[in-house]
N, CA, C and O atoms as a GROMACS GRO file, in nm:
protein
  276
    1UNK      N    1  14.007  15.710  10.282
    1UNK     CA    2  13.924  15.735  10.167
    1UNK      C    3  13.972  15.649  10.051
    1UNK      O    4  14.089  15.626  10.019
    2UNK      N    5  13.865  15.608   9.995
    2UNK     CA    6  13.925  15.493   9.833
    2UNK      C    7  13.970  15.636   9.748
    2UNK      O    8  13.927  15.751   9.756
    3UNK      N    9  14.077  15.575   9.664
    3UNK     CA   10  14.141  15.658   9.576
    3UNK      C   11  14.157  15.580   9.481
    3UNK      O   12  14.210  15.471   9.504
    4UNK      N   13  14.115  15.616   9.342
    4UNK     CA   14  14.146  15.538   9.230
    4UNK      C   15  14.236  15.639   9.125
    4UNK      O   16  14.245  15.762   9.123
    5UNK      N   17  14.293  15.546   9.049
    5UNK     CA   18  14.407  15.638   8.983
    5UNK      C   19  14.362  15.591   8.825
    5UNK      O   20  14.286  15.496   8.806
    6UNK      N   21  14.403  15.650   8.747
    6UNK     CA   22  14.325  15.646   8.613
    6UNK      C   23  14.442  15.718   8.520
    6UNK      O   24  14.488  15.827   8.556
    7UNK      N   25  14.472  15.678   8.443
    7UNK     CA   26  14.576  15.723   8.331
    7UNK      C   27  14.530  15.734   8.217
    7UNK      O   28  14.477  15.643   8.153
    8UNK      N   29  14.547  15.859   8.179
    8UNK     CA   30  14.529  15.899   8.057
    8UNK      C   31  14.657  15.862   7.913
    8UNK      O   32  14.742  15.949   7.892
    9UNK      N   33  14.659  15.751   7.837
    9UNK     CA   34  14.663  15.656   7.747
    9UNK      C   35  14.610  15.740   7.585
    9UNK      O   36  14.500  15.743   7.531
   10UNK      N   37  14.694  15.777   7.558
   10UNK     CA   38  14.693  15.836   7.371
   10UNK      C   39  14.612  15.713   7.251
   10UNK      O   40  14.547  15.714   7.146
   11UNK      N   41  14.662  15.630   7.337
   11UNK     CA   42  14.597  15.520   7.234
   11UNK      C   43  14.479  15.434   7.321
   11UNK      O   44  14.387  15.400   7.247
   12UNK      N   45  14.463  15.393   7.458
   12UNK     CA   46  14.353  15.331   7.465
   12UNK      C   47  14.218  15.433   7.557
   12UNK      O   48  14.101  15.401   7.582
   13UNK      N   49  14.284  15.546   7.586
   13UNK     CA   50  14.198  15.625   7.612
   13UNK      C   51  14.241  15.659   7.772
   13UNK      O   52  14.350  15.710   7.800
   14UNK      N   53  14.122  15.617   7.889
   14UNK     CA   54  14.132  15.628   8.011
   14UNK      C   55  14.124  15.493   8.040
   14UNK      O   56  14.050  15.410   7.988
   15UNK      N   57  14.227  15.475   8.149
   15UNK     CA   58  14.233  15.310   8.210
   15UNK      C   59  14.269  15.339   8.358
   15UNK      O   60  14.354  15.416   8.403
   16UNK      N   61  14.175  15.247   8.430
   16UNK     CA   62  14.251  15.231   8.611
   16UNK      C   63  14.358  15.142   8.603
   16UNK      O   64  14.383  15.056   8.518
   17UNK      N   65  14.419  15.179   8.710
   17UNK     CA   66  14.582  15.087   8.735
   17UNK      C   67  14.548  15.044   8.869
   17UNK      O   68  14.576  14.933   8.911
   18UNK      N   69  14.472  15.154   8.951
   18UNK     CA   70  14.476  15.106   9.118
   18UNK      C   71  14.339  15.184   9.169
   18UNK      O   72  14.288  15.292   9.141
   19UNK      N   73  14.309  15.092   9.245
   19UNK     CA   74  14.188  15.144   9.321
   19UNK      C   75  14.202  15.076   9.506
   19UNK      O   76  14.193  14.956   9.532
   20UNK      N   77  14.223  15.185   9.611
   20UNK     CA   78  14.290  15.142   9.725
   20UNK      C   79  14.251  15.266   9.816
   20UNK      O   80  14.246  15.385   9.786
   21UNK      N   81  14.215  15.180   9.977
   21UNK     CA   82  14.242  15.284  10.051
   21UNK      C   83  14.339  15.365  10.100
   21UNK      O   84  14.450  15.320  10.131
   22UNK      N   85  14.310  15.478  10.109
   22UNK     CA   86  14.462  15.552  10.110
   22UNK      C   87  14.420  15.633  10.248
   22UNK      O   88  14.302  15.662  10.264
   23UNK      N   89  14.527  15.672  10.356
   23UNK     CA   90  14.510  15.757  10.463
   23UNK      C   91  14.505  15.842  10.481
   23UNK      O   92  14.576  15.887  10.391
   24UNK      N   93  14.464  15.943  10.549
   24UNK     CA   94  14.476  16.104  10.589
   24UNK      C   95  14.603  16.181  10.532
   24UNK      O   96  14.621  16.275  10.456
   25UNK      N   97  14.676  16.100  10.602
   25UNK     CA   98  14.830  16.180  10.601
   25UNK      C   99  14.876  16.121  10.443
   25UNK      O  100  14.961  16.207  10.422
   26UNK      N  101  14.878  16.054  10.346
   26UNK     CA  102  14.899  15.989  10.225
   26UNK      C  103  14.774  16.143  10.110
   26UNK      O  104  14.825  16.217  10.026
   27UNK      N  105  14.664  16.143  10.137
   27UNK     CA  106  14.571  16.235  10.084
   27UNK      C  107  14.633  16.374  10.053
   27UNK      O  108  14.643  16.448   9.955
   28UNK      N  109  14.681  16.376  10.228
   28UNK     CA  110  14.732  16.508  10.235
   28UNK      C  111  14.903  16.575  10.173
   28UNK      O  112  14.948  16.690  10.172
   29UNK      N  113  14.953  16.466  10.135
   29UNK     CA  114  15.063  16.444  10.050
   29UNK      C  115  15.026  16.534   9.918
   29UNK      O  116  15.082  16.643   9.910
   30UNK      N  117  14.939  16.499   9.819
   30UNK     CA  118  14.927  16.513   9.725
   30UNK      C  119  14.905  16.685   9.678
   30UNK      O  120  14.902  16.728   9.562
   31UNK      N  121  14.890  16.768   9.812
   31UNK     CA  122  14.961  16.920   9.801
   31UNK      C  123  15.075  16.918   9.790
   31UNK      O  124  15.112  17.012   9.720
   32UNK      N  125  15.170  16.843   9.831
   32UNK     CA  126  15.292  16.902   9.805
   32UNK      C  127  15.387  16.768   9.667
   32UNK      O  128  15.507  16.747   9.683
   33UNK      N  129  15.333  16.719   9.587
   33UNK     CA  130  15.377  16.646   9.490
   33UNK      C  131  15.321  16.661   9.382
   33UNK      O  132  15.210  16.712   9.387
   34UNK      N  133  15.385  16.615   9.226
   34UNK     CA  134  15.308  16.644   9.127
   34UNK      C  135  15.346  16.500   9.046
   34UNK      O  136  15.343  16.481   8.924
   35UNK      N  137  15.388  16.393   9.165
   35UNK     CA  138  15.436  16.227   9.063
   35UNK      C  139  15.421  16.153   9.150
   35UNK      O  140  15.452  16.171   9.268
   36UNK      N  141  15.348  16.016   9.079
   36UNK     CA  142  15.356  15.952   9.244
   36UNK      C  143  15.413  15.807   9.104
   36UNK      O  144  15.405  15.809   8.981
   37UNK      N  145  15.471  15.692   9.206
   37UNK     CA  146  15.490  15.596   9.181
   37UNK      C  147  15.465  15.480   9.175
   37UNK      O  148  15.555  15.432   9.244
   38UNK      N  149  15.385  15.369   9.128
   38UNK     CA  150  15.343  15.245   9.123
   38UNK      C  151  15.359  15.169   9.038
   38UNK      O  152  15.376  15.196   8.919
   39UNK      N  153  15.354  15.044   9.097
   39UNK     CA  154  15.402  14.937   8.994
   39UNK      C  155  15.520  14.938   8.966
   39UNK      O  156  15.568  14.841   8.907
   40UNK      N  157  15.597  15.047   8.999
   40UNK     CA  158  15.713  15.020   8.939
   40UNK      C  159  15.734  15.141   8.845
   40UNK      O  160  15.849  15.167   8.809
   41UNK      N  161  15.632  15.217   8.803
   41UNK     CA  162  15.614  15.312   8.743
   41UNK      C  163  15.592  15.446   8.753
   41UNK      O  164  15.487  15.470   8.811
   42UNK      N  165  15.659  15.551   8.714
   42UNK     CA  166  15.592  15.699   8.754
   42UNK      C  167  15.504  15.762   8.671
   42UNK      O  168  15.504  15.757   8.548
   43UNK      N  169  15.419  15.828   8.749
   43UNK     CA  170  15.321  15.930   8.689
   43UNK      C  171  15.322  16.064   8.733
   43UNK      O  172  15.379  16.114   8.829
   44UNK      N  173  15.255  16.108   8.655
   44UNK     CA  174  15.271  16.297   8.689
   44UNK      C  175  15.123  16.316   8.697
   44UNK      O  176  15.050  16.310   8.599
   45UNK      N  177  15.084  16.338   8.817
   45UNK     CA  178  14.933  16.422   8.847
   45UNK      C  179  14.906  16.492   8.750
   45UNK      O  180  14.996  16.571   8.724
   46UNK      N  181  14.784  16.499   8.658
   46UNK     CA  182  14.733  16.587   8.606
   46UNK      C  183  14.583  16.672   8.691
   46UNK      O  184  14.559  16.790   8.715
   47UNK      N  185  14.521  16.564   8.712
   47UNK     CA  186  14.428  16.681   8.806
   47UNK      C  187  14.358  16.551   8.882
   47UNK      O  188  14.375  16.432   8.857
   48UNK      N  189  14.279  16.611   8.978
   48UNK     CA  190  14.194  16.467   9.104
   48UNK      C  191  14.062  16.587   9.066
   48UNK      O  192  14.054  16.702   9.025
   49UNK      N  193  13.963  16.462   9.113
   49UNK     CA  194  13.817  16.476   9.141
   49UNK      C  195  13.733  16.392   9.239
   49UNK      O  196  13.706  16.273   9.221
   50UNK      N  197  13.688  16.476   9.361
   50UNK     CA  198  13.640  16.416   9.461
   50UNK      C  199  13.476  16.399   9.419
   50UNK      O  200  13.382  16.479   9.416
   51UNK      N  201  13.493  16.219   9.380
   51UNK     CA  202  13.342  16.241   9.328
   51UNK      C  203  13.282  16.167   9.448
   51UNK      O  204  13.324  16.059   9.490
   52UNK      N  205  13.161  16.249   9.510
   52UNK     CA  206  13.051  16.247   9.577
   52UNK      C  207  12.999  16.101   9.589
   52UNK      O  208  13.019  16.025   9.684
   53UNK      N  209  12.939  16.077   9.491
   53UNK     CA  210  12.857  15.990   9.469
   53UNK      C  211  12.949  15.859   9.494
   53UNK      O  212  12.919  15.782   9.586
   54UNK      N  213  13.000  15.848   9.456
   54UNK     CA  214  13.106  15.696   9.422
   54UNK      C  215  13.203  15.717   9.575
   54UNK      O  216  13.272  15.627   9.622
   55UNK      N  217  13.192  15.838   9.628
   55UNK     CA  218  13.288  15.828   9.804
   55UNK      C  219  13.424  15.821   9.721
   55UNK      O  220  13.510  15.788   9.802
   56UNK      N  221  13.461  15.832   9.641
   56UNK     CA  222  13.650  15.829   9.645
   56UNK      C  223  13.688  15.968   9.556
   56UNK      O  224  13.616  16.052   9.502
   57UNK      N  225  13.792  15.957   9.563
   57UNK     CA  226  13.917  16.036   9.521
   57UNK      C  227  13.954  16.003   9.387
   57UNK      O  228  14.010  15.894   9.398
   58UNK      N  229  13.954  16.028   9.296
   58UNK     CA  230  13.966  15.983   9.136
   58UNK      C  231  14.086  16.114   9.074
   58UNK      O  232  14.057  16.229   9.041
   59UNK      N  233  14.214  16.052   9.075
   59UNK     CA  234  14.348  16.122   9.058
   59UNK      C  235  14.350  16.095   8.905
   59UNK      O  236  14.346  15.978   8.866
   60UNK      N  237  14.354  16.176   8.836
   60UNK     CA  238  14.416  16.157   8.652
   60UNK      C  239  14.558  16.199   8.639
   60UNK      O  240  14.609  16.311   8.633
   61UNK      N  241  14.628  16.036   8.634
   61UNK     CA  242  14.770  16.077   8.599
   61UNK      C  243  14.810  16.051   8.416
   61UNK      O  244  14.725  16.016   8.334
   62UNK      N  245  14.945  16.077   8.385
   62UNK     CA  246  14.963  16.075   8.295
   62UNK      C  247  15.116  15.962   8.330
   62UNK      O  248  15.147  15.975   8.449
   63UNK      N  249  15.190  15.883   8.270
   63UNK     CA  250  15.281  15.786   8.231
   63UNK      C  251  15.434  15.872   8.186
   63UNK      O  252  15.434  15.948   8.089
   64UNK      N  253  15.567  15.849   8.272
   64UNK     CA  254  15.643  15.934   8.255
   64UNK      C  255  15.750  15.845   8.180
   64UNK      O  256  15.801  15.742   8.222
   65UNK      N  257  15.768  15.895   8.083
   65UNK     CA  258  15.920  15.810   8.010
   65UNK      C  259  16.029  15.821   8.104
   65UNK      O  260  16.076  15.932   8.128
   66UNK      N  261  16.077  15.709   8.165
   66UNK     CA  262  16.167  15.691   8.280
   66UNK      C  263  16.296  15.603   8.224
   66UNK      O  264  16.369  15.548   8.306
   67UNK      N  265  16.317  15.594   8.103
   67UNK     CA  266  16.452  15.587   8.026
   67UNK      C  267  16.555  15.600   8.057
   67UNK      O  268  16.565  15.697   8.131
   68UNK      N  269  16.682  15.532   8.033
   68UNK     CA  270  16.756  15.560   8.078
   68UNK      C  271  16.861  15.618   7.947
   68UNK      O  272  16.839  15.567   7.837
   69UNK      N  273  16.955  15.705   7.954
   69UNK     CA  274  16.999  15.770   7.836
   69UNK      C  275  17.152  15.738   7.856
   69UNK      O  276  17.235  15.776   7.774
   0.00000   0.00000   0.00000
């Protein structure tokens, strides 16, 4: 199934980062996680929407301060 990921951005609003097929067993991941990683970057699931019309998976993450202290 296509899965697109979309980040929610304080200042430019909503933006895609990735749009990709993803597998059964990868889908079925996303019960048991609440961060996934790309680019190099982590995010924290805020909520998915299986939209119909468009056939994919549309995940709203949010951008994790990954700092080092």
């Amino acid at each position: 199934m296509r899965v697109v990921l979309l980040v929610k951005d304080p200042k430019a609003g909503l933006r895609q980062i990735d749009d990709r097929e993803w597998d059964s067993a990868m889908i079925a991941s996303l019960e048991h996680v609440n961060y996934l990683t790309i680019h190099g970057e982590e995010y924290q699931t805020l909520e998915g929407k299986l939209n119909l019309d468009a056939g994919q998976l549309e995940l709203l993450l949010v951008r994790m301060n990954n700092k080092t202290i």
